[in-house]
PQR file of N, CA, C, O and H, with PARSE charges and radii, in Angstrom:
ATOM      1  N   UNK A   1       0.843  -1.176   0.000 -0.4000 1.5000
ATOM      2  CA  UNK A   1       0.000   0.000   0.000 -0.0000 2.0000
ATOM      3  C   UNK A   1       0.890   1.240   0.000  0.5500 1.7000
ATOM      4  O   UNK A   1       1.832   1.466   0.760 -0.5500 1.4000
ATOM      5  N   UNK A   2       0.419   2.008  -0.994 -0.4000 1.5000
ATOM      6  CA  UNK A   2       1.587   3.611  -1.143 -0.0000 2.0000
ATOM      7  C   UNK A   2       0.819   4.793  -0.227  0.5500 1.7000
ATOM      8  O   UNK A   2      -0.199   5.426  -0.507 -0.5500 1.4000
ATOM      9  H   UNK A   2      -0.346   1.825  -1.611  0.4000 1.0000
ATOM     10  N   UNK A   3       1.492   4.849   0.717 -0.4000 1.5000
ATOM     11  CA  UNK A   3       0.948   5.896   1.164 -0.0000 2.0000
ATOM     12  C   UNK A   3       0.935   7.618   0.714  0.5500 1.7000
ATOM     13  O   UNK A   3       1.787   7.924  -0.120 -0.5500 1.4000
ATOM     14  H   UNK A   3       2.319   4.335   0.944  0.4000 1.0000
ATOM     15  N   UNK A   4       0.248   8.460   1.093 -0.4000 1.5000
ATOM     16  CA  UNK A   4       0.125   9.863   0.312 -0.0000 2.0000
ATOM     17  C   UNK A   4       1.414  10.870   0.568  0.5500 1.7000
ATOM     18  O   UNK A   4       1.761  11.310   1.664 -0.5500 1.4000
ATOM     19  H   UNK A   4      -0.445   8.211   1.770  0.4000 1.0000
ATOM     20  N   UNK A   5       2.050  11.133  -0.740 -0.4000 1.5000
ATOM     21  CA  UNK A   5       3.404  12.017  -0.046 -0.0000 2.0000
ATOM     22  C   UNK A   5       3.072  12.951   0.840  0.5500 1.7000
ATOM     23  O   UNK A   5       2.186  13.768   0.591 -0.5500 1.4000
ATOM     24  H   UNK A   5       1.767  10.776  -1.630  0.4000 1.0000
ATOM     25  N   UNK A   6       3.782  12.940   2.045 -0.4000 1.5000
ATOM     26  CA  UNK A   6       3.666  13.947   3.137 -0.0000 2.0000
ATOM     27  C   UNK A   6       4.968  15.358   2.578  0.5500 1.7000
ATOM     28  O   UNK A   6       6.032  15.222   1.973 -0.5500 1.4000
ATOM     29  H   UNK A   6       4.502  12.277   2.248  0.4000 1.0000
ATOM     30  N   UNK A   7       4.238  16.712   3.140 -0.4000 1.5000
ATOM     31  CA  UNK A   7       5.052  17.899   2.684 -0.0000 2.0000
ATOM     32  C   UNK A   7       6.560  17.240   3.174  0.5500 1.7000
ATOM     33  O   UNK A   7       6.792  16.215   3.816 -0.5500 1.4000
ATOM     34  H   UNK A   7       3.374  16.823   3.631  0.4000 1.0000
ATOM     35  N   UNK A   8       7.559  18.351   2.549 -0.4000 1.5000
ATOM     36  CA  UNK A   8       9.101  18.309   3.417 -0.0000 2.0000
ATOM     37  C   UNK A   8       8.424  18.953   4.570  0.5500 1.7000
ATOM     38  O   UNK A   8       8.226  17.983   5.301 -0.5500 1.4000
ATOM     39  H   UNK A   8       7.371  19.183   2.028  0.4000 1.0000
ATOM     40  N   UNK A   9       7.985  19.910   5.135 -0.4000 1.5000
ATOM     41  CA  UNK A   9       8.177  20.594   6.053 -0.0000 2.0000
ATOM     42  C   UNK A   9       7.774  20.303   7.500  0.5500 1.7000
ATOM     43  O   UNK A   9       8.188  20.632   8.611 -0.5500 1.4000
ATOM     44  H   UNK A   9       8.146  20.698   4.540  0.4000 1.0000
ATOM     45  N   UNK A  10       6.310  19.177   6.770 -0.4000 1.5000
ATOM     46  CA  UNK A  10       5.693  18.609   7.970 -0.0000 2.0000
ATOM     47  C   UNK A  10       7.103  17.129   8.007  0.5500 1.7000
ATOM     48  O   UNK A  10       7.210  16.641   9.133 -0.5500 1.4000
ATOM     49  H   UNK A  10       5.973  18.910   5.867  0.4000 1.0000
ATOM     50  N   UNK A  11       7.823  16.654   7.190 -0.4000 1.5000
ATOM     51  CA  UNK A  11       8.557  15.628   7.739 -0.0000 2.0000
ATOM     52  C   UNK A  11       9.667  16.070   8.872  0.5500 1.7000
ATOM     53  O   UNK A  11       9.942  15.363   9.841 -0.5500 1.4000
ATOM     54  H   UNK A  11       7.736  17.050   6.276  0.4000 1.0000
ATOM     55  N   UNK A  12      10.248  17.320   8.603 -0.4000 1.5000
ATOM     56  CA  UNK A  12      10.910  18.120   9.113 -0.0000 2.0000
ATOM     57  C   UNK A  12      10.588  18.373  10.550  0.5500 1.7000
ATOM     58  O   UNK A  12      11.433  18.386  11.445 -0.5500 1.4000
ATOM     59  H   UNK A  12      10.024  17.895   7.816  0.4000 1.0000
ATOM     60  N   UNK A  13       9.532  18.538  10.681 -0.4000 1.5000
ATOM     61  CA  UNK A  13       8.902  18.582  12.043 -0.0000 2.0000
ATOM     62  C   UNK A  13       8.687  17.657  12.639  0.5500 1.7000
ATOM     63  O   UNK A  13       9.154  17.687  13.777 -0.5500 1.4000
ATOM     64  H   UNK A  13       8.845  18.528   9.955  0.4000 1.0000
ATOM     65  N   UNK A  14       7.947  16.443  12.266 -0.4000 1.5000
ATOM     66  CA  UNK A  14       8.022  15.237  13.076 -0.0000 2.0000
ATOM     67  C   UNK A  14       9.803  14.353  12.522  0.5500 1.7000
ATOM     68  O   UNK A  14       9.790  13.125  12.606 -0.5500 1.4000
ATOM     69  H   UNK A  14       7.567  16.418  11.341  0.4000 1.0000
ATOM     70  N   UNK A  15      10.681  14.786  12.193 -0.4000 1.5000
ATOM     71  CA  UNK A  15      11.911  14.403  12.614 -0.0000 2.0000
ATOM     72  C   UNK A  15      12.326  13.124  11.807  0.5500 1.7000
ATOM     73  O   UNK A  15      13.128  12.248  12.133 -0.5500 1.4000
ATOM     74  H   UNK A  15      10.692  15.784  12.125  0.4000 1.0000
ATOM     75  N   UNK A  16      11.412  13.271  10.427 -0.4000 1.5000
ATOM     76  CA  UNK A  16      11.805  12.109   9.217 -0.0000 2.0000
ATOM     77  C   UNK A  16      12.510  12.532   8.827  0.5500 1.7000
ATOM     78  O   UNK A  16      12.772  13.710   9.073 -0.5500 1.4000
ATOM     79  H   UNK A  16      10.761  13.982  10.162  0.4000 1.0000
ATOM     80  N   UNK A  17      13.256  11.729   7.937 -0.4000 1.5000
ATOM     81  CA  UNK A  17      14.336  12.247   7.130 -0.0000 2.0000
ATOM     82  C   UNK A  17      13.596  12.509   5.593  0.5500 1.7000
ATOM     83  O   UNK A  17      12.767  11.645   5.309 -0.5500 1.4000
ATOM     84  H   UNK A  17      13.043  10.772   7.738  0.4000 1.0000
ATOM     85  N   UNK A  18      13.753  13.362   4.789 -0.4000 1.5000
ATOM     86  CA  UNK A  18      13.017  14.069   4.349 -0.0000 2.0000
ATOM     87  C   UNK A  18      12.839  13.488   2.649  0.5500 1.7000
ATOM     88  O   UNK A  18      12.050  13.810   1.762 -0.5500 1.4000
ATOM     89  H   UNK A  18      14.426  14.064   5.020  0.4000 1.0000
ATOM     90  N   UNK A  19      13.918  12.541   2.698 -0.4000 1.5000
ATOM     91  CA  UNK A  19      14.309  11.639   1.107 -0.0000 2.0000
ATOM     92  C   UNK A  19      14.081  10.156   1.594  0.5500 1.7000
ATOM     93  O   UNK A  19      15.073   9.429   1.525 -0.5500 1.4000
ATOM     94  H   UNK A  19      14.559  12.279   3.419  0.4000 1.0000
ATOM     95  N   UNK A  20      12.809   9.557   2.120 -0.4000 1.5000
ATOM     96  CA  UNK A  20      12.660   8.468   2.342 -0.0000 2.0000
ATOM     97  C   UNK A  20      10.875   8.808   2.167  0.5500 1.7000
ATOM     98  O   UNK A  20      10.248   9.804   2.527 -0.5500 1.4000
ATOM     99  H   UNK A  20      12.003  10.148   2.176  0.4000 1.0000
ATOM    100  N   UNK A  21      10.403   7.567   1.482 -0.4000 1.5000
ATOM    101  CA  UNK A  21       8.987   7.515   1.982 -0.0000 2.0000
ATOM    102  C   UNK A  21       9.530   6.331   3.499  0.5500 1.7000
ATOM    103  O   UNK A  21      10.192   5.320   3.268 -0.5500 1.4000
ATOM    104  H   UNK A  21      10.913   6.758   1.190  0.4000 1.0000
ATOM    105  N   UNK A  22       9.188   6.638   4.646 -0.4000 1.5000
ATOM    106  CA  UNK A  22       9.074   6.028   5.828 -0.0000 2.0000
ATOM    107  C   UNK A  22       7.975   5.751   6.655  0.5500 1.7000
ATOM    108  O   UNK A  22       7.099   6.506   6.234 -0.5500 1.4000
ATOM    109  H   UNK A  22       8.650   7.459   4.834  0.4000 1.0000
ATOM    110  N   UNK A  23       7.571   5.178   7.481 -0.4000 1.5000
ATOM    111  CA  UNK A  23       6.889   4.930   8.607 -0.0000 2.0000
ATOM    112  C   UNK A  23       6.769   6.237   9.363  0.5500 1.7000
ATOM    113  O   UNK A  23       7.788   6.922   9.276 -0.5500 1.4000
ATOM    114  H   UNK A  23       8.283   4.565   7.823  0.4000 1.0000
ATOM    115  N   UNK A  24       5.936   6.682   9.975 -0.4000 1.5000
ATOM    116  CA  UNK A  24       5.558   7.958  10.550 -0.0000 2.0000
ATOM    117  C   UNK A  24       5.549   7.295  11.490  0.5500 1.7000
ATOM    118  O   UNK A  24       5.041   6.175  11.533 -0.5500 1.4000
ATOM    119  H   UNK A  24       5.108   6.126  10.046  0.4000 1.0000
ATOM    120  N   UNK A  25       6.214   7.972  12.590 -0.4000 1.5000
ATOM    121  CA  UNK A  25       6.472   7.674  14.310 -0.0000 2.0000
ATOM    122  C   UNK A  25       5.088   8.366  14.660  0.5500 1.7000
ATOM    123  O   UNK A  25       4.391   9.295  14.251 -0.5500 1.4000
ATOM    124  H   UNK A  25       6.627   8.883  12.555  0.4000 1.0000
ATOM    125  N   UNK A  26       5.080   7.188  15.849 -0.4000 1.5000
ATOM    126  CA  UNK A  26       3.588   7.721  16.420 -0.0000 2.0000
ATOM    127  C   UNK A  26       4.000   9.257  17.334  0.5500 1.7000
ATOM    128  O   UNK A  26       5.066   9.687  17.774 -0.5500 1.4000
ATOM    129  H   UNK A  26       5.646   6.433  16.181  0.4000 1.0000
ATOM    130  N   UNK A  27       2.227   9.921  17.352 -0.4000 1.5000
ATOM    131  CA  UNK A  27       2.610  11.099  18.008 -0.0000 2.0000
ATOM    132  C   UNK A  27       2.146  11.227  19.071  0.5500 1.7000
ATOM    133  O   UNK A  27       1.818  12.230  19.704 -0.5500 1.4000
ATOM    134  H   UNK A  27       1.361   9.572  16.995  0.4000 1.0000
ATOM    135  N   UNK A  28       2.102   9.910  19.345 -0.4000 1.5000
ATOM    136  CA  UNK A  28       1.576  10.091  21.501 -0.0000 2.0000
ATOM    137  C   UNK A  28       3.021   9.800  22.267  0.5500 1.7000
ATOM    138  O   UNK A  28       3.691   8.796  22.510 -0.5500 1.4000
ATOM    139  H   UNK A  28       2.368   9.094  18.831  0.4000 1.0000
ATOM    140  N   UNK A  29       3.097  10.731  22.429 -0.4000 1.5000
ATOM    141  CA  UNK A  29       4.628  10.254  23.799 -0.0000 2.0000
ATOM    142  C   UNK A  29       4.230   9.902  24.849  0.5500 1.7000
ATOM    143  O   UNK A  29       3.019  10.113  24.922 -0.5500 1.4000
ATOM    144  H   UNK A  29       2.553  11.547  22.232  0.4000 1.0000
ATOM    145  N   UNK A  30       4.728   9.358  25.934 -0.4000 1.5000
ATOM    146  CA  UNK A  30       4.408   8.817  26.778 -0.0000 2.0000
ATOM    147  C   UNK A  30       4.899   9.489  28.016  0.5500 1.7000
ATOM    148  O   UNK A  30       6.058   9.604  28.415 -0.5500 1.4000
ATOM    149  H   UNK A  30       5.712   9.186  25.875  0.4000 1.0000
ATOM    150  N   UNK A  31       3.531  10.005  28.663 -0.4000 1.5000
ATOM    151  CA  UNK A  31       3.766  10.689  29.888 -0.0000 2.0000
ATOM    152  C   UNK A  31       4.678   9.997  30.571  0.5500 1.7000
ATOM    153  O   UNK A  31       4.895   8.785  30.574 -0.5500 1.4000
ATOM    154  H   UNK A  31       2.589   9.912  28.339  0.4000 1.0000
ATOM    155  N   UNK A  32       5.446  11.290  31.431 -0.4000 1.5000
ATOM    156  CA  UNK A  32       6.525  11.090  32.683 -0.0000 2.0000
ATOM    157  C   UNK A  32       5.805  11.210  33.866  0.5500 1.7000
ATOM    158  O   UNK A  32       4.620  11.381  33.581 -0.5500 1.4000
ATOM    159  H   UNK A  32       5.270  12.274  31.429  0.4000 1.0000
ATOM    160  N   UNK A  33       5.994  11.196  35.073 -0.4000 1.5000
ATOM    161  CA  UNK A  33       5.674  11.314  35.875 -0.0000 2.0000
ATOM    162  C   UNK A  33       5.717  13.009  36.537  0.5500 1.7000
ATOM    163  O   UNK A  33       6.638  13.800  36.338 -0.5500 1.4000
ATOM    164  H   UNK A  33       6.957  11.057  35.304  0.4000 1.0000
ATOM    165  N   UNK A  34       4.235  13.333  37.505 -0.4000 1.5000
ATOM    166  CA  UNK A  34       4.571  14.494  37.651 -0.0000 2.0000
ATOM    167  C   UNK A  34       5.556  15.020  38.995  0.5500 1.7000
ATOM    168  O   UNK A  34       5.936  14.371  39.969 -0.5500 1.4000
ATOM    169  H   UNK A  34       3.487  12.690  37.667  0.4000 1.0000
ATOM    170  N   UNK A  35       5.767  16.278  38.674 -0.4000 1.5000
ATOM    171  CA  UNK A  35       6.640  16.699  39.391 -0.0000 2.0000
ATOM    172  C   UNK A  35       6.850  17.856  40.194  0.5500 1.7000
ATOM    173  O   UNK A  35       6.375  18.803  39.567 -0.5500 1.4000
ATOM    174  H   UNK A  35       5.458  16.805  37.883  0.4000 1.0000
ATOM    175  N   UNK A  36       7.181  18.121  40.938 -0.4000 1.5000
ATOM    176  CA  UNK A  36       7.171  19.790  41.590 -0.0000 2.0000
ATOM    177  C   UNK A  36       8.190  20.610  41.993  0.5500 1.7000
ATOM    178  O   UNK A  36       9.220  20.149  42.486 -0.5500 1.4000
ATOM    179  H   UNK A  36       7.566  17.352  41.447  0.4000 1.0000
ATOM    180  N   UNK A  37       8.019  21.682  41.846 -0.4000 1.5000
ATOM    181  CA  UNK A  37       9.285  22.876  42.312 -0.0000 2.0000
ATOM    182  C   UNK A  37       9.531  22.920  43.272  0.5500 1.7000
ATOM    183  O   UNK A  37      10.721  22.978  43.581 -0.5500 1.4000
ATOM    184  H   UNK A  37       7.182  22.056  41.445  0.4000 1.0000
ATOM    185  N   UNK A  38       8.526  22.915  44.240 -0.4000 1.5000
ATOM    186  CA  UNK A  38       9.222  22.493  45.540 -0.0000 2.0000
ATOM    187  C   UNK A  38       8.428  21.682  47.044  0.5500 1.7000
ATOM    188  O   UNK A  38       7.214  21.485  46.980 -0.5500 1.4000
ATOM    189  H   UNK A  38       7.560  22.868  43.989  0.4000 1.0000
ATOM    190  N   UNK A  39       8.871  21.439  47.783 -0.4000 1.5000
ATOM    191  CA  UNK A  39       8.358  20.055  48.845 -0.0000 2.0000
ATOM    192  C   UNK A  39       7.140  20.605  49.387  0.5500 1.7000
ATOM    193  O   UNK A  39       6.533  19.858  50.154 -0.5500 1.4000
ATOM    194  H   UNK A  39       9.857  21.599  47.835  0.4000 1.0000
ATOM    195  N   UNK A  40       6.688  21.646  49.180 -0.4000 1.5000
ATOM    196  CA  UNK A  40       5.242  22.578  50.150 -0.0000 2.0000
ATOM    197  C   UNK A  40       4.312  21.720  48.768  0.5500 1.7000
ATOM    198  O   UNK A  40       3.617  20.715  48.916 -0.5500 1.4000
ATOM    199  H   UNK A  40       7.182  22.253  48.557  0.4000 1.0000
ATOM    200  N   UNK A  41       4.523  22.352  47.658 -0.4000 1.5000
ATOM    201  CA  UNK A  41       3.381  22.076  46.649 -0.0000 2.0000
ATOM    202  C   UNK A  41       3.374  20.632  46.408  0.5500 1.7000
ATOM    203  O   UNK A  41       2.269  20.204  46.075 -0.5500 1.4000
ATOM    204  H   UNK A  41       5.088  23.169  47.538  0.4000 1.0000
ATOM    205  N   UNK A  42       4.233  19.843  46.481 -0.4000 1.5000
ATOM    206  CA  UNK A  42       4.166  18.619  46.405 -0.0000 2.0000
ATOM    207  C   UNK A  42       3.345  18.108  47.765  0.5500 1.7000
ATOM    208  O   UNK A  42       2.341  17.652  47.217 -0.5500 1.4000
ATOM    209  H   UNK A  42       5.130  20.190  46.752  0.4000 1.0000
ATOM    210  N   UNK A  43       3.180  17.939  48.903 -0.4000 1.5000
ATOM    211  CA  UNK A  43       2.849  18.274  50.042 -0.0000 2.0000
ATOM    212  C   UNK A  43       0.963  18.698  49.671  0.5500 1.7000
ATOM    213  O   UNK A  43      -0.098  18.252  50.107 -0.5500 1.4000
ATOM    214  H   UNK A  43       3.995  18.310  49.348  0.4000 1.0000
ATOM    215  N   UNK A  44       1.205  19.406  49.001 -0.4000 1.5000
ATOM    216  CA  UNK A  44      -0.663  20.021  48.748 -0.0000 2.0000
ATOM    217  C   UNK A  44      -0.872  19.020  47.988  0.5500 1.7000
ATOM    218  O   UNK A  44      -1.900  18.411  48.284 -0.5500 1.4000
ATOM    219  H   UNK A  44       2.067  19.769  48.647  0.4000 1.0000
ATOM    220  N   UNK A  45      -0.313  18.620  47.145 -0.4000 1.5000
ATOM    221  CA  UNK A  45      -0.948  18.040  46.070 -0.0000 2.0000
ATOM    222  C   UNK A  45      -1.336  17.017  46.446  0.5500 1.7000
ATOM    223  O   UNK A  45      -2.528  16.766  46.265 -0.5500 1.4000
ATOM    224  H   UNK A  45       0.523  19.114  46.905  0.4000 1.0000
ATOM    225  N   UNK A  46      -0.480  16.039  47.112 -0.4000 1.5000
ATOM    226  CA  UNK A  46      -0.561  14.682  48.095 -0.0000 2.0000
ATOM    227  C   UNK A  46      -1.890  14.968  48.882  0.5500 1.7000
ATOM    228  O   UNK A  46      -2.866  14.233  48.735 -0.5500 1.4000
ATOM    229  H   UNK A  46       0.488  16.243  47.259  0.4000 1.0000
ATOM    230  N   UNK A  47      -1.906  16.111  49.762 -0.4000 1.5000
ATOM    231  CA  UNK A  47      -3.312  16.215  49.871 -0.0000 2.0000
ATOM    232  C   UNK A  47      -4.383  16.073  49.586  0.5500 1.7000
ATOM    233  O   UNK A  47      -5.274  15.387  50.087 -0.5500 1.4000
ATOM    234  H   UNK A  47      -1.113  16.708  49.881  0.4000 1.0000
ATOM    235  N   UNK A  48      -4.348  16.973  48.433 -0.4000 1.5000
ATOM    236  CA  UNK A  48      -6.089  17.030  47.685 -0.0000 2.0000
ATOM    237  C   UNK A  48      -6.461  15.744  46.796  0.5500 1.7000
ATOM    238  O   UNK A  48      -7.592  15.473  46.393 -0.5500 1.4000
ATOM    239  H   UNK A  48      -3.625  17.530  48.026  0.4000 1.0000
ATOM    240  N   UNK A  49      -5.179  14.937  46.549 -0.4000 1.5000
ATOM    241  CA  UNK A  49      -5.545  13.237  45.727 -0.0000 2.0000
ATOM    242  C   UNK A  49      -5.905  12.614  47.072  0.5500 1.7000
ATOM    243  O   UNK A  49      -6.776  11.804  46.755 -0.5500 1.4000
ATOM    244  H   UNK A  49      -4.260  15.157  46.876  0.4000 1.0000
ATOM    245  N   UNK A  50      -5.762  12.539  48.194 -0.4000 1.5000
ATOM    246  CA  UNK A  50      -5.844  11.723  49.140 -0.0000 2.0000
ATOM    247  C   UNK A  50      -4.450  10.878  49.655  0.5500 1.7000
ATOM    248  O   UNK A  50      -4.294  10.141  50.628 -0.5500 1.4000
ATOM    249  H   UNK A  50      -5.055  13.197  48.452  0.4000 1.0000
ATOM    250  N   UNK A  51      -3.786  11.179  48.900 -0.4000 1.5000
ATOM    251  CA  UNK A  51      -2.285  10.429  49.651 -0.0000 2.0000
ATOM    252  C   UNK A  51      -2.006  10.222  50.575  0.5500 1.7000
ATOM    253  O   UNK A  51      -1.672  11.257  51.151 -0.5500 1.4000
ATOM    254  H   UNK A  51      -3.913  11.778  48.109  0.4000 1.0000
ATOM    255  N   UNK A  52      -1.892   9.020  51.415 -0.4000 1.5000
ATOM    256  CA  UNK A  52      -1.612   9.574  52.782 -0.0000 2.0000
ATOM    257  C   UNK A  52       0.042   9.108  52.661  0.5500 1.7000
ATOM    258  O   UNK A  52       0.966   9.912  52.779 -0.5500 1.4000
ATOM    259  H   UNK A  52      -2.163   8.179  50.947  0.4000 1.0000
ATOM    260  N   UNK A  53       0.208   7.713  52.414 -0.4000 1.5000
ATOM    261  CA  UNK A  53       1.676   6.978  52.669 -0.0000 2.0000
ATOM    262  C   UNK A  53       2.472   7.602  51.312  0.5500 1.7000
ATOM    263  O   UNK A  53       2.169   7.160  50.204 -0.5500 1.4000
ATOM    264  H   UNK A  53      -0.543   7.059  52.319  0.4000 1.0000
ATOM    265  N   UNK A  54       3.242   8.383  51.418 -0.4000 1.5000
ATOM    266  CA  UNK A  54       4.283   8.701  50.403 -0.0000 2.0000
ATOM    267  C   UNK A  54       5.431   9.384  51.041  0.5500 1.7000
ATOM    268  O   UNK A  54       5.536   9.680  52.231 -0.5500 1.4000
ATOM    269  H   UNK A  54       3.489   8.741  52.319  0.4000 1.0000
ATOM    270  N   UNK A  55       6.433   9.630  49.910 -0.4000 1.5000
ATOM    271  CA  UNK A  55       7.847   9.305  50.095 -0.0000 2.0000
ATOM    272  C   UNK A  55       8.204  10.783  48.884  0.5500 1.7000
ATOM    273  O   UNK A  55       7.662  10.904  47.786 -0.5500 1.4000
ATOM    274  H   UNK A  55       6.348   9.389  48.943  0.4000 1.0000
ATOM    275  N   UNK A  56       9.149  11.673  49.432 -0.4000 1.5000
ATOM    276  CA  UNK A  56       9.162  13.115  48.177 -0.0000 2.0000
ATOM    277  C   UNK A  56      10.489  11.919  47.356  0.5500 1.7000
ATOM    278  O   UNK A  56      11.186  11.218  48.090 -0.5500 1.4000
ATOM    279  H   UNK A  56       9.589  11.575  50.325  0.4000 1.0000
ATOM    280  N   UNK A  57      10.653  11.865  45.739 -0.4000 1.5000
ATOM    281  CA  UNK A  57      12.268  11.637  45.419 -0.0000 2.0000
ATOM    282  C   UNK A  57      12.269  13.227  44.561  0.5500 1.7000
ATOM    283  O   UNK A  57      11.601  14.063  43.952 -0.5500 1.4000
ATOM    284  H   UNK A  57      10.087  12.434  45.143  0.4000 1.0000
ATOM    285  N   UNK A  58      13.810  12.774  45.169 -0.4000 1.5000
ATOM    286  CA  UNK A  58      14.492  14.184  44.663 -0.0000 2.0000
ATOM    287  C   UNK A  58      15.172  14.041  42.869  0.5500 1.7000
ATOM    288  O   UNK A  58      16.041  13.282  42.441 -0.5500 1.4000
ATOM    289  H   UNK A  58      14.352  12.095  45.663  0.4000 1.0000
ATOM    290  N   UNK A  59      14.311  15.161  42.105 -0.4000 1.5000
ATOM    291  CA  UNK A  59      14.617  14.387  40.293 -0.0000 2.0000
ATOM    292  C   UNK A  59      14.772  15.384  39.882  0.5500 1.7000
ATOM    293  O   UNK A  59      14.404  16.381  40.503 -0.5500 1.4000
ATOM    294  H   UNK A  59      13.605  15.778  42.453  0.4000 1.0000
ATOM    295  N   UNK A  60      15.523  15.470  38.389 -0.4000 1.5000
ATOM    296  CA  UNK A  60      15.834  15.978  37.593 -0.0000 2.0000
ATOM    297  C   UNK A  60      16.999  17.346  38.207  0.5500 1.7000
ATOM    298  O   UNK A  60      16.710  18.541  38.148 -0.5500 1.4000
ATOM    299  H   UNK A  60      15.822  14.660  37.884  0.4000 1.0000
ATOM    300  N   UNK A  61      18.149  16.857  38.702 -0.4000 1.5000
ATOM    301  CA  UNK A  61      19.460  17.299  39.194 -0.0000 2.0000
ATOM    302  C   UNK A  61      18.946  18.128  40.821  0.5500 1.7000
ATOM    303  O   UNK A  61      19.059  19.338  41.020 -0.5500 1.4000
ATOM    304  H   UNK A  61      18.383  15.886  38.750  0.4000 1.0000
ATOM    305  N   UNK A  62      18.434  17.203  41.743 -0.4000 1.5000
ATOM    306  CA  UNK A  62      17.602  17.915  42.602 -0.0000 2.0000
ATOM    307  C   UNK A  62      16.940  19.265  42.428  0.5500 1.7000
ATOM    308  O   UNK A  62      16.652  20.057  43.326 -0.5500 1.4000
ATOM    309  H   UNK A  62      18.342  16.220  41.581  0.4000 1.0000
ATOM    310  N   UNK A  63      16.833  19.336  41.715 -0.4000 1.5000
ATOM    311  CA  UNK A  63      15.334  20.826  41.288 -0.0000 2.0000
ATOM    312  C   UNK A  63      14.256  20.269  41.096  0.5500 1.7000
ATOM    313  O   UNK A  63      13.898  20.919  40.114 -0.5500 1.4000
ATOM    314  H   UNK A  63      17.067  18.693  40.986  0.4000 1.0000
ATOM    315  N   UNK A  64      13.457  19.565  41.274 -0.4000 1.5000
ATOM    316  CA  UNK A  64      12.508  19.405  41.309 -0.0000 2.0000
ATOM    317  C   UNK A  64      11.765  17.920  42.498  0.5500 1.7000
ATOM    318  O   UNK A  64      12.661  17.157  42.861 -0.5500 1.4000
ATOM    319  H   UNK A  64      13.747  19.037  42.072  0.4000 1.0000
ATOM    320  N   UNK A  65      10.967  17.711  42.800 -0.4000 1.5000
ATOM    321  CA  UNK A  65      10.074  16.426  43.560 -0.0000 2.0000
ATOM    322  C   UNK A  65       9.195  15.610  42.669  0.5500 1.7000
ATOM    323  O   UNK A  65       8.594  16.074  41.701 -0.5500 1.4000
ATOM    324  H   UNK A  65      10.240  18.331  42.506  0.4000 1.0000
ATOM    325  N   UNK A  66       9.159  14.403  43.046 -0.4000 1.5000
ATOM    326  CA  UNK A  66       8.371  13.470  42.504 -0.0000 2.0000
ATOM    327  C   UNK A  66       7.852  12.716  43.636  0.5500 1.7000
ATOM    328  O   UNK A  66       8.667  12.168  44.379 -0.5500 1.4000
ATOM    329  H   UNK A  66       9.647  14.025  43.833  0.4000 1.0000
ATOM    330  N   UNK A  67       6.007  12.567  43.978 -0.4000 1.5000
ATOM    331  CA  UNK A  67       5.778  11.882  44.851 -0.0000 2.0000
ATOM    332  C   UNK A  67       6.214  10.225  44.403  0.5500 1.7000
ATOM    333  O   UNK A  67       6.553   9.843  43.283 -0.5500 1.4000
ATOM    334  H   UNK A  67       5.345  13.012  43.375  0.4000 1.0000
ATOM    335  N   UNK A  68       6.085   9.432  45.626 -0.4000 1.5000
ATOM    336  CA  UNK A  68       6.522   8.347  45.338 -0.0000 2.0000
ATOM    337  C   UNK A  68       5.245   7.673  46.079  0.5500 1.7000
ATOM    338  O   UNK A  68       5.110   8.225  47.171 -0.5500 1.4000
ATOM    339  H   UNK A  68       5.809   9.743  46.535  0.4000 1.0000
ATOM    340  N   UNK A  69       4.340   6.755  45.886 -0.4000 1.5000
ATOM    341  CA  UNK A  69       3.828   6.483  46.475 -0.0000 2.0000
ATOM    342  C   UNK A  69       4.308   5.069  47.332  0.5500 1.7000
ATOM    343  O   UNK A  69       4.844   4.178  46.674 -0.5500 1.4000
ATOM    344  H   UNK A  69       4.449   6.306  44.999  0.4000 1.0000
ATOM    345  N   UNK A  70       4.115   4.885  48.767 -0.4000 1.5000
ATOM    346  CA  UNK A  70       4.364   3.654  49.087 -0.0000 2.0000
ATOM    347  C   UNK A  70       3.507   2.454  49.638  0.5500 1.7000
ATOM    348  O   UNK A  70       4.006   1.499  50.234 -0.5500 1.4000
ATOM    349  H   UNK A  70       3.679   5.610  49.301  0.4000 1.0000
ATOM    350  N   UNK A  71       1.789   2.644  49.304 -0.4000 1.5000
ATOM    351  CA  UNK A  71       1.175   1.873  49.210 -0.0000 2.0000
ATOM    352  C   UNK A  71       1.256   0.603  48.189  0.5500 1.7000
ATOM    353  O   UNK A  71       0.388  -0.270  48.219 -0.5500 1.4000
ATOM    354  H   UNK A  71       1.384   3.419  48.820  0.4000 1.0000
TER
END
């Protein structure tokens, strides 16, 4: 099955190489986990989901929190 030539510009953007008919990478990425600026808002947030048992890790070059849950 031939699929329909896609522009250069849109290949350019999703990161084909631009002299190939190719496979189009899917465009759902896959969420990371969330994160916070600092241990108060992480702290609220755990709150208002109901969290009770959790653990802060320290991510992305310690600047930021990630709850951890330990249920």
């Amino acid at each position: 099955m031939i699929m329909a030539k896609m522009h250069t510009r849109m290949k350019r953007r999703l990161g084909i190489s631009t002299h190939k008919r190719g496979n189009i990478p899917s465009l759902h990425k896959k969420k990371g986990p969330k994160t916070f600026a600092t241990e108060e808002r992480a702290n609220e947030y755990a709150k208002e989901q109901g969290i009770t048992k959790f653990e802060l890790k320290s991510v992305k070059k310690d600047k930021r929190f990630q709850i951890v849950n330990l249920e």
